[in-house]
Legacy VTK file of the C-alpha trace (Angstrom):
# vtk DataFile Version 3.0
C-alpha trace
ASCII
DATASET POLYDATA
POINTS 74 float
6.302 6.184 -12.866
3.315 4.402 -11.535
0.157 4.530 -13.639
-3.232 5.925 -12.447
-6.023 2.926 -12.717
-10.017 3.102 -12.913
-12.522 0.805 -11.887
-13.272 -1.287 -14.853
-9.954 0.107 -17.044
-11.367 3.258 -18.510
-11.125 7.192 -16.896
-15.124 8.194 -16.605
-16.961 10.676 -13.436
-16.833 9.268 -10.217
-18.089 10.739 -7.047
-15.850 12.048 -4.565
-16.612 8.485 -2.361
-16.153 6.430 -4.873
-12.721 8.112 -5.866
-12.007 7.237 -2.260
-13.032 4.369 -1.782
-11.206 3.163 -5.066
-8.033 4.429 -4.325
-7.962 2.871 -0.691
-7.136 -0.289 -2.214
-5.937 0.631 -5.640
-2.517 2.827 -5.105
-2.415 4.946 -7.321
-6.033 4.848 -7.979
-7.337 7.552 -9.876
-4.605 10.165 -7.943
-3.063 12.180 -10.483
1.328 11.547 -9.529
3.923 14.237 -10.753
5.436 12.601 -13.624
9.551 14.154 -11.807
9.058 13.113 -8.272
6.077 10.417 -8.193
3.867 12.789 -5.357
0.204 13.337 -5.470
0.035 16.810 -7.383
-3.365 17.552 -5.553
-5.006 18.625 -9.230
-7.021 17.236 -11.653
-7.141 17.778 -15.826
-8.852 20.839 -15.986
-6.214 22.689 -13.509
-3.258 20.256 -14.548
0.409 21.549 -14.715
2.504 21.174 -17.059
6.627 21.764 -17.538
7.297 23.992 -20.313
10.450 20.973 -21.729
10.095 18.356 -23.770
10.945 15.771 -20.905
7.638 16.056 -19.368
5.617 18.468 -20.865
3.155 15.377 -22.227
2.739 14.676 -17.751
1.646 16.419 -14.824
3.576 18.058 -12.410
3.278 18.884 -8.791
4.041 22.857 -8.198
6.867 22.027 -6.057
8.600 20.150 -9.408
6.337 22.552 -11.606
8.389 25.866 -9.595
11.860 23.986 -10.280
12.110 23.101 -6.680
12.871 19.186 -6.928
15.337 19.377 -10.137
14.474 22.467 -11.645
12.181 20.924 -14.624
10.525 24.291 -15.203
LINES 1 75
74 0 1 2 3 4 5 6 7 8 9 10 11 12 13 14 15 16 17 18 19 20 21 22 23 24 25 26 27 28 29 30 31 32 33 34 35 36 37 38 39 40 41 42 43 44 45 46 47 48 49 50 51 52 53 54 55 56 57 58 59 60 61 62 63 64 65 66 67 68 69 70 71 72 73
């Protein structure tokens, strides 16, 4: 799974630009990936979903993956 990285290593508030502009050159930047199929989920923490197993229920999921849809994780 790739990891998520920040400008200068640590997860803090950034501006909508500077999320942007970051992840431009920075794949995945600070994009929050489905931990099952590696997409952009679209969500952040506070609205995060999670799979209700043990496999990934630490990760994020998209809601295609989160609905069962790629392998059924839900």
């Amino acid at each position: 799974m790739s990891e998520n990285t920040w400008p200068g290593g640590y997860r803090h508030a950034m501006h909508q630009h500077e999320h942007e502009q970051w992840n431009a050159s920075h794949y995945p930047g600070t994009l929050q990936l489905c931990a099952q199929c590696e997409a952009p989920t679209g969500r952040c923490e506070e609205d995060m979903l999670y799979a209700d197993d043990d496999e990934y229920g630490e990760f994020p999921l998209c809601e295609e993956c989160y609905d069962g849809g790629k392998d059924g994780a839900k």
